[in-house]
C-alpha positions as CSV (number, residue, x, y, z in Angstrom):
1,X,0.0,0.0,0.0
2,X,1.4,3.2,-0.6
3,X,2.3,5.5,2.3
4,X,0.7,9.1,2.1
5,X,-0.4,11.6,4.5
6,X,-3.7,10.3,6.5
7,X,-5.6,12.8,8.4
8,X,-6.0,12.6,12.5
9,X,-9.7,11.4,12.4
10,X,-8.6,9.0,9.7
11,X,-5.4,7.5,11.6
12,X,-7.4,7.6,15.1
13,X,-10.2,5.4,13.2
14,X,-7.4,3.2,11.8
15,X,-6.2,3.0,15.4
16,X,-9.5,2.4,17.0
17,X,-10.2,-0.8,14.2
18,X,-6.3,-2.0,15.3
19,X,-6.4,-2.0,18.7
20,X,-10.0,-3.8,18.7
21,X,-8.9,-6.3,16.1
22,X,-5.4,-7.2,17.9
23,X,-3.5,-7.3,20.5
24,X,0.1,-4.9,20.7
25,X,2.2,-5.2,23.5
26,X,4.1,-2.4,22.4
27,X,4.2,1.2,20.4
28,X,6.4,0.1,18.1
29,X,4.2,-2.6,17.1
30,X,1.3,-0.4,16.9
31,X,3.4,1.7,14.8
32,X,4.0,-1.5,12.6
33,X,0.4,-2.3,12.1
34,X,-0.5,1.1,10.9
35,X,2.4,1.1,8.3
36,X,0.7,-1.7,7.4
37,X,-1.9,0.4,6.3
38,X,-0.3,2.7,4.9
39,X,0.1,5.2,8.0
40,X,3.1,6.6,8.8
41,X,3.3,8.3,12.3
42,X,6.2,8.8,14.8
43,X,6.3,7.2,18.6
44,X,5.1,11.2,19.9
45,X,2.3,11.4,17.6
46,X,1.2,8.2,18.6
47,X,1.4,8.6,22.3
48,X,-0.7,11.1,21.8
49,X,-3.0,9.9,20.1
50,X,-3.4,6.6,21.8
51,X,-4.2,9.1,25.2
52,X,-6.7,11.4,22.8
53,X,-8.9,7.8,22.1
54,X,-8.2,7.4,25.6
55,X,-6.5,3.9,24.8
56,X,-5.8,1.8,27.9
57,X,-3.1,-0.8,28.7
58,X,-4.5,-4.1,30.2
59,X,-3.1,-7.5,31.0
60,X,-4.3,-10.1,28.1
61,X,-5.5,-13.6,30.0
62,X,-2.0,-14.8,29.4
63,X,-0.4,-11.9,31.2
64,X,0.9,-9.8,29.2
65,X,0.0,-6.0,29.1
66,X,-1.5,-5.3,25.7
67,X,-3.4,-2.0,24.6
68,X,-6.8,-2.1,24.6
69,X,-9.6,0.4,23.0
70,X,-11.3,2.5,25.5
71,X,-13.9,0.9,27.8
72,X,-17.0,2.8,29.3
73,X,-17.5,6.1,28.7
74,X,-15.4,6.9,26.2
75,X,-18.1,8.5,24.2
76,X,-18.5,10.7,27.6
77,X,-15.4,11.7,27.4
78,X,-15.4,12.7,23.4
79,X,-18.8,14.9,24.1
80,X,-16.4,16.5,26.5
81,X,-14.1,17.3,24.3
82,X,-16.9,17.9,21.7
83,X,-17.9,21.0,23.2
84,X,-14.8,22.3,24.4
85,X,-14.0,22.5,20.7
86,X,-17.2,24.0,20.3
87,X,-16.8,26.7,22.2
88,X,-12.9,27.4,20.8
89,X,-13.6,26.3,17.3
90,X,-17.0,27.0,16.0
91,X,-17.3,30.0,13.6
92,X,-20.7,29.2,12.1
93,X,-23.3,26.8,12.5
94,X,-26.2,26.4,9.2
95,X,-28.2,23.7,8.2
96,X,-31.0,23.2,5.2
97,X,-32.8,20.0,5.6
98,X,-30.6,17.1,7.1
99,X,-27.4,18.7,6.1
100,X,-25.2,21.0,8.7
101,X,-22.4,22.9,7.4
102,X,-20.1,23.9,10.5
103,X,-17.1,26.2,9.8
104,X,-14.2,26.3,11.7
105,X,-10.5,28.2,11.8
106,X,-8.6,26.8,8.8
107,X,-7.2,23.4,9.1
108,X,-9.0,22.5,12.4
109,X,-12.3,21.0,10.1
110,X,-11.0,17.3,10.1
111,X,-10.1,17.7,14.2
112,X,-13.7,19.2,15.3
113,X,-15.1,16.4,12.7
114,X,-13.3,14.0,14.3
115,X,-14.8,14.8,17.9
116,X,-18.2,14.6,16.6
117,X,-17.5,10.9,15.5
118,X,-16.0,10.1,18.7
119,X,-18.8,11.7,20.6
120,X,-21.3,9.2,18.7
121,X,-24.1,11.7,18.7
122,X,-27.6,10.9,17.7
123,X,-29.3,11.5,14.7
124,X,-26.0,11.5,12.9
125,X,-25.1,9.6,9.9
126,X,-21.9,10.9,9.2
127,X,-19.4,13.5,8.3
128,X,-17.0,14.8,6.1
129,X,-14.3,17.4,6.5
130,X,-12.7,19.8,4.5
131,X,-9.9,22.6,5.6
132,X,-12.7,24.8,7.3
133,X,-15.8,23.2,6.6
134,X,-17.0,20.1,7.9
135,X,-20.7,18.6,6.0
136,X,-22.7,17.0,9.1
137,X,-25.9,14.6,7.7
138,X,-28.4,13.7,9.9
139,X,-30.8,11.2,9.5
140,X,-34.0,13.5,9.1
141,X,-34.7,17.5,9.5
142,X,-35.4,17.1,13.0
143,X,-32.5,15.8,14.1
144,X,-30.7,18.5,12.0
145,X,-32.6,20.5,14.1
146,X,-31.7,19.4,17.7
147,X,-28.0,18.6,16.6
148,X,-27.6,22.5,15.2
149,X,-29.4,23.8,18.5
150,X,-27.4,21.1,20.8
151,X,-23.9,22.5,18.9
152,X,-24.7,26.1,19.3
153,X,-25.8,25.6,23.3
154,X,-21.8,23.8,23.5
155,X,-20.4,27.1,21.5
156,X,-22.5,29.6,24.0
157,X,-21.0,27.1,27.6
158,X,-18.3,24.9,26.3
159,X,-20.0,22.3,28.0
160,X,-22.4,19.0,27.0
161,X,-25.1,20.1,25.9
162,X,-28.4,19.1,28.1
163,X,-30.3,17.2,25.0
164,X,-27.3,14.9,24.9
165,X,-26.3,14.0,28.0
């Protein structure tokens, strides 16, 4: 596969889909696995990542200590973050029917979009991310509706917003 420059929502997906797949005893096989897939990343960036998907070390049954996708409330956690961003990233909120364009600072599109996959909100079927802009699609106009009012409430606080938690 040929190595190219992945995106952080796209290598922290990758990583998520490792780490539930296999077991890595170490960083360096981690590192291994996502060359594998045609990610390169250094030992910082992935420490760093592994604590943003809030990644855990456990001991396997035979002992060893392997990493391990987040347990729990990890979505918790990403609605957290969610609308921390929110309130530090969010120029403009719009929507027309199911779709929400969101614009953000230049280059922090793909790092707000990845959030609000991590936060696994409802009503949302996916998104996609471009420099500044990132294309949320609900599943109908009234979840548009709640998500846009929801995102706006976590711009205004910087906190979860009520209708999600």
């Amino acid at each position: 596969m040929h190595m190219s420059e992945v995106s952080r929502a796209g290598r922290h997906a990758t990583l998520r889909r490792l780490l539930v797949e296999a077991r890595f005893a170490s960083q360096a096989e981690l590192i291994e696995a996502l060359a594998g897939e045609g990610i390169t990343v250094s030992q910082p960036t992935l420490s760093k990542d592994l604590l943003e998907l809030g990644a855990v070390r456990e001991r396997s049954a035979d002992g060893v200590l392997v990493y391990a996708a987040p347990q729990g409330d990890a979505g918790g956690a990403a609605l957290d973050k969610l609308a921390r961003l929110c309130s530090e990233l969010l120029q403009s909120i719009r929507h027309a029917g199911t779709q929400i364009l969101v614009r953000t600072p230049p280059g922090a599109a793909q790092y707000f979009a990845s959030y609000l996959d991590l936060a696994s909100l409802r009503g949302v079927l996916g998104t996609i991310a471009g420099d500044d802009t990132v294309l949320v699609i609900a599943i109908d106009e009234q979840s548009a509706e709640s998500l846009v009012g929801a995102i706006s409430e976590m711009t205004k606080t910087g906190r979860p917003a009520k209708e999600l938690s």
